[in-house]
C-alpha positions in Angstrom: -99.4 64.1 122.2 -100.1 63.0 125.9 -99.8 59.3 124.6 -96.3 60.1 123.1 -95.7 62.0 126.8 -96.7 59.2 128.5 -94.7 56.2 126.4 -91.6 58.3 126.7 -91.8 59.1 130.4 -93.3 55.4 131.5 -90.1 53.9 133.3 -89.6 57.3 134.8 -93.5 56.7 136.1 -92.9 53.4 137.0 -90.2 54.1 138.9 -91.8 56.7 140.8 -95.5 54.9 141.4 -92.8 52.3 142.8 -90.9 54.6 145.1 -94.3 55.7 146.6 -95.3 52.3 147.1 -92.4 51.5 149.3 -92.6 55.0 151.2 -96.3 54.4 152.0 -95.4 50.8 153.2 -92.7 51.6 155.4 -95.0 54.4 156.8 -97.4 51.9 157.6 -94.9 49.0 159.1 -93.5 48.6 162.7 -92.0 51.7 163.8 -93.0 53.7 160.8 -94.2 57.4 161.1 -98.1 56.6 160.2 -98.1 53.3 162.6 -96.4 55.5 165.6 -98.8 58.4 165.2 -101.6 56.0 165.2 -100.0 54.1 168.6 -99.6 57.5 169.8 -103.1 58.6 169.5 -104.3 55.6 171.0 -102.0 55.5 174.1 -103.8 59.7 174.4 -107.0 58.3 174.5 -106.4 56.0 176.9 -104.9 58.3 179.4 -108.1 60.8 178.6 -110.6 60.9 181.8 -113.9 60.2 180.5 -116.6 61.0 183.2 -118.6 58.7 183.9 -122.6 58.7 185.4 -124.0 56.6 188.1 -127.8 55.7 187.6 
């Protein structure tokens, strides 16, 4: 039964394993949402004040 499920639905998984792949690759790219939250978090830290101690 879940062999006969998955030969009649493959192109429709295909298609969809496919569509992911090129969501999570633009994410990742220049001026995608995961690469700009990333930038954006480091550009925080960088602005953080991190005390410092004198010996």
């Amino acid at each position: 039964m879940i062999r006969e499920l998955m030969e009649l639905k493959k192109d429709e998984f295909l298609q969809k394993a496919e569509d992911m792949g090129k969501s999570a690759k633009a994410s990742v790219s220049e001026g995608g949402s995961s690469l700009s939250d990333l930038n954006r978090l480091i550009e925080d830290i960088k602005l953080m004040k991190i005390p410092t101690t004198r010996n």
